[in-house]
KOLTOR-541668 format. One record per residue: y, x, z of N, C-alpha, C, O in turn; residue in one letter; residue number from 1. Coordinates in steps of 0.001 Angstrom, whole numbers. Layout:
residues N
SITE       ny       nx       nz      cay      cax      caz       cy       cx       cz       oy       ox       oz  type  seq
SITE        Y        X        Z        Y        X        Z        Y        X        Z        Y        X        Z     a  NUM
...
end
This chain:
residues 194
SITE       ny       nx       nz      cay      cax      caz       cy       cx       cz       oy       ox       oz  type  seq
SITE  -160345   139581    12712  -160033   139826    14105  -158625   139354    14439  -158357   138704    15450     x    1
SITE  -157933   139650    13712  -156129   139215    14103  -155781   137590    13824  -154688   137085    14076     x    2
SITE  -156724   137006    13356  -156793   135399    12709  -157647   135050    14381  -156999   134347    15156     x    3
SITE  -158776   135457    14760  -159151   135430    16005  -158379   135378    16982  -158303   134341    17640     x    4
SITE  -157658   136457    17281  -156156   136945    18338  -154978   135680    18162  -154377   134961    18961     x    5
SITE  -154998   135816    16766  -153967   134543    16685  -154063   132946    16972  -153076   132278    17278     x    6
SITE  -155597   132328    16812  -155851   131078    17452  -156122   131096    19104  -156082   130027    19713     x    7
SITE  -156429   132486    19883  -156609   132646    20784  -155193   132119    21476  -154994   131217    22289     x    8
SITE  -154342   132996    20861  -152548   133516    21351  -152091   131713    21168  -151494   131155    22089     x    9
SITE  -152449   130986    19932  -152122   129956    19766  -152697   128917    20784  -151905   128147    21326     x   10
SITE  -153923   128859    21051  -154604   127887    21887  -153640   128096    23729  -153307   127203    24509     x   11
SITE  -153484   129412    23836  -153162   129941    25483  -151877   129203    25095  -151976   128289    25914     x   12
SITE  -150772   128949    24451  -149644   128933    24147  -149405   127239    24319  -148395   126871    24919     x   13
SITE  -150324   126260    23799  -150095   125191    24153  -151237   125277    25165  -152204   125522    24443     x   14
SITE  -151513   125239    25949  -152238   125333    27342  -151202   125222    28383  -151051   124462    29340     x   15
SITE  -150468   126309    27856  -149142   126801    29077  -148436   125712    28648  -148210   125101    29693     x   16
SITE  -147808   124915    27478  -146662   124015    27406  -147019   123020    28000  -146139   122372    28566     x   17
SITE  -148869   122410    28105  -148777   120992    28463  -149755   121153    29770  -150670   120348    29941     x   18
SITE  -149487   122365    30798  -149801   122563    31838  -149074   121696    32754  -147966   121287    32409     x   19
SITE  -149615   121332    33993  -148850   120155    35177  -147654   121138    35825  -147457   122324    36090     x   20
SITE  -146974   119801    35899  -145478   120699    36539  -146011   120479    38113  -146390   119323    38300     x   21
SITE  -146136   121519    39500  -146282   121516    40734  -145332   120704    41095  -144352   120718    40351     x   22
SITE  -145275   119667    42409  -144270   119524    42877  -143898   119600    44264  -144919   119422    44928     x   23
SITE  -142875   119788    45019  -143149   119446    46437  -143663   118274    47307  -143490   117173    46785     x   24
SITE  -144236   118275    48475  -144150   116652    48864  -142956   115773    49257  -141776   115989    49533     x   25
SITE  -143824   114585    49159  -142094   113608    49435  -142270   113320    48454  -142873   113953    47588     x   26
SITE  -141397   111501    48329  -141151   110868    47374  -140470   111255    46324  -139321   111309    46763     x   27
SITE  -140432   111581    45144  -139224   112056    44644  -138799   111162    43437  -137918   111455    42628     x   28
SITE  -139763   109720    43439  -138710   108745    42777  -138768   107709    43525  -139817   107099    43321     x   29
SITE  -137760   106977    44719  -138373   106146    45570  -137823   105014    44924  -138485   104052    45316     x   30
SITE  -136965   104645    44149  -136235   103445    43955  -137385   102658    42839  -137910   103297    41928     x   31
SITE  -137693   101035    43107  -138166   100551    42282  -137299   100340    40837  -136098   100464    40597     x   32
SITE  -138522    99943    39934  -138009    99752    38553  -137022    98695    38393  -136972    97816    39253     x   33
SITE  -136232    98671    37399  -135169    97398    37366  -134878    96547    36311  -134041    97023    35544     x   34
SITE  -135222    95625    36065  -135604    94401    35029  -134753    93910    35554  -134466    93798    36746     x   35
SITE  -134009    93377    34086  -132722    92200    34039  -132708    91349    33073  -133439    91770    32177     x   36
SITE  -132140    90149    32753  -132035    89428    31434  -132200    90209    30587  -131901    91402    30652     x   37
SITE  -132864    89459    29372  -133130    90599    28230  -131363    90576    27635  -130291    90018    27872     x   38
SITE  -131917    91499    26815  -130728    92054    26084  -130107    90717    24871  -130603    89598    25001     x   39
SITE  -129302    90887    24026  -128921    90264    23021  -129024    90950    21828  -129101    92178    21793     x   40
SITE  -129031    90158    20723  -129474    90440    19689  -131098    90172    19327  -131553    90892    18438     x   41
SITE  -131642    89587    19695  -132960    89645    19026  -133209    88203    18012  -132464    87279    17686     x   42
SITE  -134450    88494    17755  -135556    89788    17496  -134577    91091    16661  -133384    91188    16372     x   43
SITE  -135831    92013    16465  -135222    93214    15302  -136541    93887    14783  -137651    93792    15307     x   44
SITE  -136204    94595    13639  -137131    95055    13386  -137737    96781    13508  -136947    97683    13785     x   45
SITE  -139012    97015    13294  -139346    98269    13468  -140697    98743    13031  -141787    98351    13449     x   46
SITE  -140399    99829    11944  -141775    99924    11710  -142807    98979    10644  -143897    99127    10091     x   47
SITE  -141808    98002    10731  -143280    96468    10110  -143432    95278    11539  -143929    94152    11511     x   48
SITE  -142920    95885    12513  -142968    94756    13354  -141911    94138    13509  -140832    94640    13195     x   49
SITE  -142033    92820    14070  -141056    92054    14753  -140883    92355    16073  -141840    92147    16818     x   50
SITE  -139532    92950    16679  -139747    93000    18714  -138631    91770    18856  -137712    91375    18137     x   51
SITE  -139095    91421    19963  -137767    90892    21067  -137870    91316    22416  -138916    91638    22980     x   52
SITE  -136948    91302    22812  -136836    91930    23980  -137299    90344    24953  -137080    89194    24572     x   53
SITE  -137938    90741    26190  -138225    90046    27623  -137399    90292    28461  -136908    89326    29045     x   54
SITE  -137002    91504    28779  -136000    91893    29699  -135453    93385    29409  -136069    94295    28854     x   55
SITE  -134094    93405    29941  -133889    95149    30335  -134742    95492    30871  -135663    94789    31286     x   56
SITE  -134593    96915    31005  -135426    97826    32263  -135146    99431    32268  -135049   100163    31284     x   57
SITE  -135065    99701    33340  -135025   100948    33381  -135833   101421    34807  -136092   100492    35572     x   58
SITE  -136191   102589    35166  -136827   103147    35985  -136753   104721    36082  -136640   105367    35040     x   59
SITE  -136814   105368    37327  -137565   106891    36808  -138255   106842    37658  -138126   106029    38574     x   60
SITE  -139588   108090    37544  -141123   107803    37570  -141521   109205    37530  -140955   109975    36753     x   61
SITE  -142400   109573    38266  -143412   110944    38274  -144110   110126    37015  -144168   108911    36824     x   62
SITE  -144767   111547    35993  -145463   111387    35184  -147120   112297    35724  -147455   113477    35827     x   63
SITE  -147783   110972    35949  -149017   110925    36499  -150527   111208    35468  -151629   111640    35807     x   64
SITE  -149951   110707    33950  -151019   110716    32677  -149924   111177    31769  -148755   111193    32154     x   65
SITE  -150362   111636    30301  -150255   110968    29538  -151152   111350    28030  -151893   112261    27661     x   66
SITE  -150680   110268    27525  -152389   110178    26085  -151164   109771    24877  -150311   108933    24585     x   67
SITE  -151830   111116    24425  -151086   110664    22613  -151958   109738    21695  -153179   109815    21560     x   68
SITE  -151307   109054    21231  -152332   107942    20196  -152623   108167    18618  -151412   108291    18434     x   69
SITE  -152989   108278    17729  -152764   108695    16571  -153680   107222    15380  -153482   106975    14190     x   70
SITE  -154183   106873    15904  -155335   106008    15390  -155629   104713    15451  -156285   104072    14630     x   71
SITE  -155225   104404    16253  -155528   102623    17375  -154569   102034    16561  -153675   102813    16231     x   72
SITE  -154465   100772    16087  -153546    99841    15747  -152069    99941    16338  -151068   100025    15626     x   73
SITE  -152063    99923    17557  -150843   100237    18207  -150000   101456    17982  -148815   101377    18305     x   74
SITE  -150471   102612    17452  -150015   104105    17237  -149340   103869    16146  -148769   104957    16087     x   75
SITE  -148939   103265    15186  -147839   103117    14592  -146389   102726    15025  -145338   103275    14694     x   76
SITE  -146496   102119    15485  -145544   101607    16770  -145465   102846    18396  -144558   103597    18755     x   77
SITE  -146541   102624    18882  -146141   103253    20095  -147577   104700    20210  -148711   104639    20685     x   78
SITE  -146822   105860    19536  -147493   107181    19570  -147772   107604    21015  -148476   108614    21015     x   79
SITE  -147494   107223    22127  -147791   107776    23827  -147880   106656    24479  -147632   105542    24019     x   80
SITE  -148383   107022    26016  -148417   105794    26384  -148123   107273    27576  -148368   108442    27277     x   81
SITE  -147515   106768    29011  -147173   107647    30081  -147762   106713    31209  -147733   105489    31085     x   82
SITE  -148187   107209    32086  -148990   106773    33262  -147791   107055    33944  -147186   108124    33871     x   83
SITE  -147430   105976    34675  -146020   106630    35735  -145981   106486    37101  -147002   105833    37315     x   84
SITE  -145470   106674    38124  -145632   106488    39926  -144315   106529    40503  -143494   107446    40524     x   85
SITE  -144268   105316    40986  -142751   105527    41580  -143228   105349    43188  -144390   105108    43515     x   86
SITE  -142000   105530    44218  -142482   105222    45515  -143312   106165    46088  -143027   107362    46052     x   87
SITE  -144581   105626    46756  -145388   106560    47089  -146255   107015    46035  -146465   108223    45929     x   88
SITE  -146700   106324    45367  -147343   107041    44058  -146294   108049    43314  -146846   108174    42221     x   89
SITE  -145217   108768    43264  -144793   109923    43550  -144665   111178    44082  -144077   112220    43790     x   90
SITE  -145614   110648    45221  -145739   111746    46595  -146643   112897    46318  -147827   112638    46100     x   91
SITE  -146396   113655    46306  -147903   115365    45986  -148548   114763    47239  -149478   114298    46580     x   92
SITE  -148746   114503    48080  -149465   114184    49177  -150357   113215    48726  -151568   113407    48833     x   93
SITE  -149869   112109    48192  -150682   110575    47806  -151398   111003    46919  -152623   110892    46877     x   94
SITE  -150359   111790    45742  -151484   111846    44381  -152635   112978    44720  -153714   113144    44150     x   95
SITE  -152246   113474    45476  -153733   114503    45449  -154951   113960    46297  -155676   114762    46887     x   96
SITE  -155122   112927    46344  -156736   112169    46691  -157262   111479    45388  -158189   110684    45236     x   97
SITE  -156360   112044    44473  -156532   110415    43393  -156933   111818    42376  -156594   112999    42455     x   98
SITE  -157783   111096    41442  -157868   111332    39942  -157624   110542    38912  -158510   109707    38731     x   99
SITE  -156602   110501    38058  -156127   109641    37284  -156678   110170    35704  -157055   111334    35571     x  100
SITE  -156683   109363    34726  -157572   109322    33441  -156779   108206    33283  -156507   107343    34117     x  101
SITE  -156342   108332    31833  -155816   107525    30516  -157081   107654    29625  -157788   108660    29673     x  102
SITE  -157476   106057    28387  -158227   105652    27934  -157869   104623    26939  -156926   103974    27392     x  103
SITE  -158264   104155    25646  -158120   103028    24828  -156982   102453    25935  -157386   101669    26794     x  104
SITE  -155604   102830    25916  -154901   102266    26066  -154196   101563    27818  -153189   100883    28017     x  105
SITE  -155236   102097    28805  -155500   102217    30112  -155190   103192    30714  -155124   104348    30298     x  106
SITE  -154944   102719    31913  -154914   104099    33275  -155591   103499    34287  -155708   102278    34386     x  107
SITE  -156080   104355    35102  -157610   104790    35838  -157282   105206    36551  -156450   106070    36278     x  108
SITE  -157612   104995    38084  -157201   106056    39100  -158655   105662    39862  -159419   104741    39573     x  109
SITE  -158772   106611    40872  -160351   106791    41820  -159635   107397    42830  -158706   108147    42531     x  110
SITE  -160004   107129    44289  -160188   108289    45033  -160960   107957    46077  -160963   106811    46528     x  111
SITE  -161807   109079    46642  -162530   109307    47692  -161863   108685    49116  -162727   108260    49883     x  112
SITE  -160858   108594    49465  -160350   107886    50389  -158674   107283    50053  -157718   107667    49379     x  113
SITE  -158857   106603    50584  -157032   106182    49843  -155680   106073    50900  -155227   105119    51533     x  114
SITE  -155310   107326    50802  -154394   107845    51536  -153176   106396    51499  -152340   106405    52402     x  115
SITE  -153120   105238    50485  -152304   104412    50545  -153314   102572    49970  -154006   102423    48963     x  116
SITE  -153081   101807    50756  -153550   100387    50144  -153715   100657    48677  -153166   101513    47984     x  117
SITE  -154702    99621    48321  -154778    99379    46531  -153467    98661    46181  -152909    98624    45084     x  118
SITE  -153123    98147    47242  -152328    97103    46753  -150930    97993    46219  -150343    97675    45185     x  119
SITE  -150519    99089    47039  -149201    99809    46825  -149467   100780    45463  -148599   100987    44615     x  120
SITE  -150794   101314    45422  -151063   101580    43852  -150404   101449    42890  -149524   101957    42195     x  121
SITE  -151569    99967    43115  -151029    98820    41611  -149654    98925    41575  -149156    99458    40584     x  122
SITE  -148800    98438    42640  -147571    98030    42735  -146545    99095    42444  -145424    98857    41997     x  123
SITE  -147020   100287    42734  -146349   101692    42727  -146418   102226    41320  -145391   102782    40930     x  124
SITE  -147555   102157    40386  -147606   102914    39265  -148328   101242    38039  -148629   100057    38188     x  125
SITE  -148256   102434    36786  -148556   101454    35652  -148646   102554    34443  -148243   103717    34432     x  126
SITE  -149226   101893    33559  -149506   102448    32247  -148278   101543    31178  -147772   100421    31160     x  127
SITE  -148208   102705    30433  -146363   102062    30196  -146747   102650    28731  -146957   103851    28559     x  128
SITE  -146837   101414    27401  -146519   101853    26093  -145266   101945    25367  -144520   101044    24983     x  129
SITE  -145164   103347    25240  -143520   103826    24945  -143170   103509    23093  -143882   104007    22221     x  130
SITE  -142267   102836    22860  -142027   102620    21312  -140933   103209    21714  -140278   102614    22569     x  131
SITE  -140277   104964    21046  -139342   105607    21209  -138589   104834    20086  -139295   104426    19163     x  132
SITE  -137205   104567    20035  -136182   104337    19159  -135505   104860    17884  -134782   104425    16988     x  133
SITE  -136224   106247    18321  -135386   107708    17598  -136499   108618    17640  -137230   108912    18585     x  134
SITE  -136497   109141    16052  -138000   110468    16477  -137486   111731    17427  -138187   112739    17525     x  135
SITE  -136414   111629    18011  -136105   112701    19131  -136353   112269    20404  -136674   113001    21341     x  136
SITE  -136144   110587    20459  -136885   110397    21776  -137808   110434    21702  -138243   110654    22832     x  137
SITE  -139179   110297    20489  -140384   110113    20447  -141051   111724    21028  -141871   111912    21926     x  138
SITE  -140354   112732    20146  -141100   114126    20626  -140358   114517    22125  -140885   115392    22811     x  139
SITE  -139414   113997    22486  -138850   114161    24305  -140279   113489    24997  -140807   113995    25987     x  140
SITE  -140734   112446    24410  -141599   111363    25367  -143206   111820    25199  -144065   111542    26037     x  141
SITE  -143501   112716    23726  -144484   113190    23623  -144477   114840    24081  -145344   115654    23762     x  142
SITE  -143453   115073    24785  -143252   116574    25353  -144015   116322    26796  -144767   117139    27328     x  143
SITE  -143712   115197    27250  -143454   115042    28862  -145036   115174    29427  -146034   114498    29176     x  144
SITE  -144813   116411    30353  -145855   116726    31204  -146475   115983    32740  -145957   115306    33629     x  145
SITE  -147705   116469    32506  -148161   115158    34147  -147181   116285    35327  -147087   117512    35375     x  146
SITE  -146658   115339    36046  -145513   115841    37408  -144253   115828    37352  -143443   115846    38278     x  147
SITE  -144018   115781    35775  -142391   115736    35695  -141565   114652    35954  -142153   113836    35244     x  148
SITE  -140645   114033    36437  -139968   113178    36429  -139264   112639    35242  -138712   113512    34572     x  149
SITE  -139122   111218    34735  -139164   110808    33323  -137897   109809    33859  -138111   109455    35018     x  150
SITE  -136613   109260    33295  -136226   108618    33335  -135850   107530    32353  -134812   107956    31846     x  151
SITE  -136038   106733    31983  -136100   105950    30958  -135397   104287    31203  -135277   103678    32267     x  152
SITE  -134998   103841    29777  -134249   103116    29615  -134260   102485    28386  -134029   103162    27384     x  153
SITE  -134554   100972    28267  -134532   100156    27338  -135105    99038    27168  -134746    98449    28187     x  154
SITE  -135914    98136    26451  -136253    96873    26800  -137785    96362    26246  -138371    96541    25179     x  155
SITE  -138208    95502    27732  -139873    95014    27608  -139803    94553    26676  -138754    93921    26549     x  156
SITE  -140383    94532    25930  -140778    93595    24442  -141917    92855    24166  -142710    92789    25105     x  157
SITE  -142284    92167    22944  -142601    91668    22642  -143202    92059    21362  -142490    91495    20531     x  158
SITE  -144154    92737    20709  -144199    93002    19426  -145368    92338    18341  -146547    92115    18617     x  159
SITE  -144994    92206    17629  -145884    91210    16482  -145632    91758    14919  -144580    91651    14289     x  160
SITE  -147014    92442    14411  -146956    92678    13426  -147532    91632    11936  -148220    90646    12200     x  161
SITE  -147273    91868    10788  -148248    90610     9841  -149083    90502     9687  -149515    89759     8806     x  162
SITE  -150039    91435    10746  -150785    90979    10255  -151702    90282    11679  -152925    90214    11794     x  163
SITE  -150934    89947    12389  -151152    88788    13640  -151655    90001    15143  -152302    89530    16078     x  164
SITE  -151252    91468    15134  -151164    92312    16076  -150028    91712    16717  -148981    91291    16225     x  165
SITE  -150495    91759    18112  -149640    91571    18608  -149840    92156    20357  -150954    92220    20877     x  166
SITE  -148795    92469    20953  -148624    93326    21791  -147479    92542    23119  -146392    92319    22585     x  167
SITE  -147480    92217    24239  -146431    91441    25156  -146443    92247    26359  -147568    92516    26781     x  168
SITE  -145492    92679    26985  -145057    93526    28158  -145563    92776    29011  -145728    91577    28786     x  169
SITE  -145914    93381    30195  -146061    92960    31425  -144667    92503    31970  -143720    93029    31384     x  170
SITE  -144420    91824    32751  -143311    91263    33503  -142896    91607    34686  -141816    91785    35249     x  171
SITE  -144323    91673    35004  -144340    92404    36929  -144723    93701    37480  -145550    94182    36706     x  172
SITE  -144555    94308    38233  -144808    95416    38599  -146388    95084    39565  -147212    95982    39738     x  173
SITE  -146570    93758    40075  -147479    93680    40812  -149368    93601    39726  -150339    94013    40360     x  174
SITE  -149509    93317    38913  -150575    93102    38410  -151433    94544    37709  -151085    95721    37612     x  175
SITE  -152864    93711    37239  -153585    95215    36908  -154509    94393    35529  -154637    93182    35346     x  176
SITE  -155073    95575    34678  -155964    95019    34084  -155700    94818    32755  -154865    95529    32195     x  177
SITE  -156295    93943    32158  -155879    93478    30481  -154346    92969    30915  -154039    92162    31794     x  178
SITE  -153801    93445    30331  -152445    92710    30002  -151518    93357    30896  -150418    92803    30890     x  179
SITE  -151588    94125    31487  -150235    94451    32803  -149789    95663    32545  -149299    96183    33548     x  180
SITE  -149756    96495    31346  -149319    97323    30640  -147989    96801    30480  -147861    95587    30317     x  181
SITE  -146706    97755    30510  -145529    97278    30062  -145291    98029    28939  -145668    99188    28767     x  182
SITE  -144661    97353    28180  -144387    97736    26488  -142752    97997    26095  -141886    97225    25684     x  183
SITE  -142737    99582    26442  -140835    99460    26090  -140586   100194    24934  -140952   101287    24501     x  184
SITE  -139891    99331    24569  -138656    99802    23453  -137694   100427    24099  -136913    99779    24797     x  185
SITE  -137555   102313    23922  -137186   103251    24671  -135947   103451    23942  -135914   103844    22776     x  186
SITE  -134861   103156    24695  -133232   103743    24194  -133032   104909    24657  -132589   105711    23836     x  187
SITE  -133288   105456    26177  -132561   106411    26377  -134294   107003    27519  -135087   106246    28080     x  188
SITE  -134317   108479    27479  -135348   108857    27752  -134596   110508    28340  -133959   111271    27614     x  189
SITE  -134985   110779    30204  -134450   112066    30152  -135956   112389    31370  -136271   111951    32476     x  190
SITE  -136520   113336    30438  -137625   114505    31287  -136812   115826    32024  -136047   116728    31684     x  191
SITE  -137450   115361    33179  -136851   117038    33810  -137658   117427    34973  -138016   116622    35832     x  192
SITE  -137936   118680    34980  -138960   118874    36747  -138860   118427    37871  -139776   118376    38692     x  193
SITE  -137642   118026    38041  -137459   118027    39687  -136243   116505    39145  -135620   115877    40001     x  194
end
């Protein structure tokens, strides 16, 4: 009975940690993402892979998904992947027509009417594979709950392992589909509610 009580007490306990943070309406990350010349120094290594950087980048972003990986080829390298929304895909107003779902490496959105164009969607949010730098950014980035605001910092890459895996950031904020996943190599990573 107390082994019972205790997976019960245990199950309610992460329920409550990776419950959605509420938010108010209104934008609350309106500034687009910001890509610059890549960095210097490359390539480098990590893990068994080769990265180079494509560009800087930084952004902050409502966290809309997110899916831990443990298994897929890529999960050695990048353990989360975060569904993110900047702009109006930020808004408690926008996101609540939508149902969003992460998948093999995807994000998914549906809704019954679309309170905003497809086009500002796409353009507004993305599925973003996080390669944390540091296993403290990795469990900060595998903490982060759907609603919280994520700010992040470091560079699109490029990754290639030996055994011909290979992985290339998206470039643009405008595209969808195979390939428009952006792939960062995460330096600096700050979650917070509001």
């Amino acid at each position: 009975m107390l082994a019972l009580v205790a997976v019960v007490g245990l199950a309610g306990l992460l329920f409550w940690n990776d419950r959605p943070v509420a938010q108010r309406p209104g934008v609350l990350a309106p500034a687009e993402p910001l890509q610059t010349e890549p960095a210097p120094g490359n390539p480098w290594s990590h893990r068994g892979f080769k990265l180079t950087s494509l560009a800087q980048f930084q952004l902050k972003a409502r966290v809309l998904g997110r899916e831990r990986y443990r298994f897929d080829r890529g999960a050695d390298l990048s353990p989360v992947d975060l569904a993110l929304g900047w702009g109006p895909m930020s808004d408690t107003r926008v996101l609540e027509a939508f149902t969003i779902r992460q998948q093999d490496r995807f994000y998914y959105w549906s809704a019954a009417h679309m309170p905003i164009p497809a086009g500002e969607v796409i353009s507004h949010s993305a599925n973003m594979h996080l390669i944390p730098a540091t296993e403290a950014l990795g469990k900060r980035l595998l903490g982060a709950r759907v609603g919280q605001l994520v700010e992040l910092r470091g560079q699109l890459i490029r990754a290639e392992g030996k055994d011909g895996f290979t992985w290339v950031s998206s470039l643009t904020r405008a595209d969808s589909g195979e390939g428009a996943c952006e792939v960062i190599w995460v330096e600096e990573a700050r979650v917070a509610d509001r």
